[in-house]
N, C-alpha and C positions, 0 to 999 in steps of 0.2 A: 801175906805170902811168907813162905819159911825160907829161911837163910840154904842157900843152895851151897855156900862158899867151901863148907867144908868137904861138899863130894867133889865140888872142880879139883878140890887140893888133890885127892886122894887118886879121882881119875889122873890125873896130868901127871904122876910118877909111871902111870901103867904104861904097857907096851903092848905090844899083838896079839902076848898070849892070855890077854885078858879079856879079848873082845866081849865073850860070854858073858864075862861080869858087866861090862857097859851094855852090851845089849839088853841087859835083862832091867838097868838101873835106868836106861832111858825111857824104855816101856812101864815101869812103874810110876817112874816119875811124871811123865805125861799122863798118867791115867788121872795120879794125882793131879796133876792142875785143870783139868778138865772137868773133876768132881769141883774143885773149885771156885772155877768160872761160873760153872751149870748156877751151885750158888749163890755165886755172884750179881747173876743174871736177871736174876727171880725184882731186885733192889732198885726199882724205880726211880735211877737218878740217871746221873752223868757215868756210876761207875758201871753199874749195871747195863747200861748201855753200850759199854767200853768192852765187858765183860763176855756179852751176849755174841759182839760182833767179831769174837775172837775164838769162840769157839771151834768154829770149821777150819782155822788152821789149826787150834793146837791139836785136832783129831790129825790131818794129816801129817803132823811131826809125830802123831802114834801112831799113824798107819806104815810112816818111812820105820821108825824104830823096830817094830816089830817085824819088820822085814828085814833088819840087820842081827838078829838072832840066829844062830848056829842052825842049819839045820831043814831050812827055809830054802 
């Protein structure tokens, strides 16, 4: 998994009028870990299995993010 640390940094000075940019960096970034998982998934152990089982929520933290985009 990729170091997330330096977006939390970068969101956590934002404010209101940046919603757009978080809206847009939550929906990528979920899509990202969801290409992932899928991945992940495929790997016939413990992690894959972990992996597999985790899918359906991270779609719905993409389905809530893309619903926090401008415009929506």
């Amino acid at each position: 998994m990729r170091n997330k640390k330096p977006d939390y940094d970068k969101m956590s000075k934002m404010s209101g009028v940046d919603d757009k940019m978080f809206a847009t960096h939550m929906v990528a970034d979920h899509q990202k870990d969801i290409a992932e998982y899928k991945k992940a998934s495929k790997i016939k152990d413990a992690v894959g299995e972990y992996a597999s089982g985790q899918i359906d929520t991270l779609q719905k933290h993409l389905d809530a993010a893309k619903s926090l985009k401008p415009g929506k």
